[in-house]
N, C-alpha and C positions, 0 to 999 in steps of 0.2 A: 273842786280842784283847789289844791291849798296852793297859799305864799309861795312855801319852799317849794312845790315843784316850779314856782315860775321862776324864781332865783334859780334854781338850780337849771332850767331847760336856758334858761339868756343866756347865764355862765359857762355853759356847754356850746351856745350855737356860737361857732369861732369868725363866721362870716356875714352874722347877722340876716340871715335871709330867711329866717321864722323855722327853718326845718334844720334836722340833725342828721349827720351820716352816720356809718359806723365810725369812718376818720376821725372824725370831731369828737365823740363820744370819748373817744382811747385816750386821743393826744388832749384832749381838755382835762378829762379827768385824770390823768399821768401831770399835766402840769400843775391845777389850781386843786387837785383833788385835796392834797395836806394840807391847804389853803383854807378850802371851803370846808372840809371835817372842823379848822380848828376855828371857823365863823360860825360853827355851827347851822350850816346851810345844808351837809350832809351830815349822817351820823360816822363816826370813824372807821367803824366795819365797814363803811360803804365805800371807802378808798382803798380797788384791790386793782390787779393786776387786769393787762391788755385780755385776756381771753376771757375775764370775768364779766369787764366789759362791753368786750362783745355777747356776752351769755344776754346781758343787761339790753342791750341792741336787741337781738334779735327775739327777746321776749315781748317787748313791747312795739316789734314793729309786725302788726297785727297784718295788713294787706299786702306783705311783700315787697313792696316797691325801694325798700332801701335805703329810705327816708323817713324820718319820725317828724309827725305832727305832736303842737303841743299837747294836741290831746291824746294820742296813742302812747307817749311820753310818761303823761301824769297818769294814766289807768296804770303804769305799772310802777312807775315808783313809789305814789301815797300807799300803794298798797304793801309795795315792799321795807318801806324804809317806816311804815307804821304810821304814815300821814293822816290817812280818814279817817 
């Protein structure tokens, strides 16, 4: 599990409670997303629109439930965003 996905899953979790919704996902990355692209926390492709991020949700929430663990989280972004 690399750095950036833990910076990047904190950044995201809006209510500190260790899990992500889809809500949080949208509205975080909609707000800190041109933030953290130009922190270099994401890569800049990676700051796209509500239905991408939901795409983004929903791929890595592996069991359903509606909520990402840090871990269900970081299997899909190191792999997407070229982290591993």
């Amino acid at each position: 599990m690399s750095d950036k996905a833990r910076s990047l899953f904190e950044a995201l979790d809006l209510d500190g409670d260790g899990l992500l919704t889809r809500e949080e996902v949208i509205v975080a990355l909609r707000r800190k997303g041109p933030s953290l692209a130009a922190m270099g926390v994401i890569p800049s492709w990676g700051v796209q629109d509500a239905d991408a991020s939901s795409a983004l949700f929903d791929a890595a929430d592996q069991n359903g439930d509606a909520a990402l663990t840090f871990e269900e989280f970081t299997a899909v972004v190191d792999r997407r965003f070229g982290w591993s």
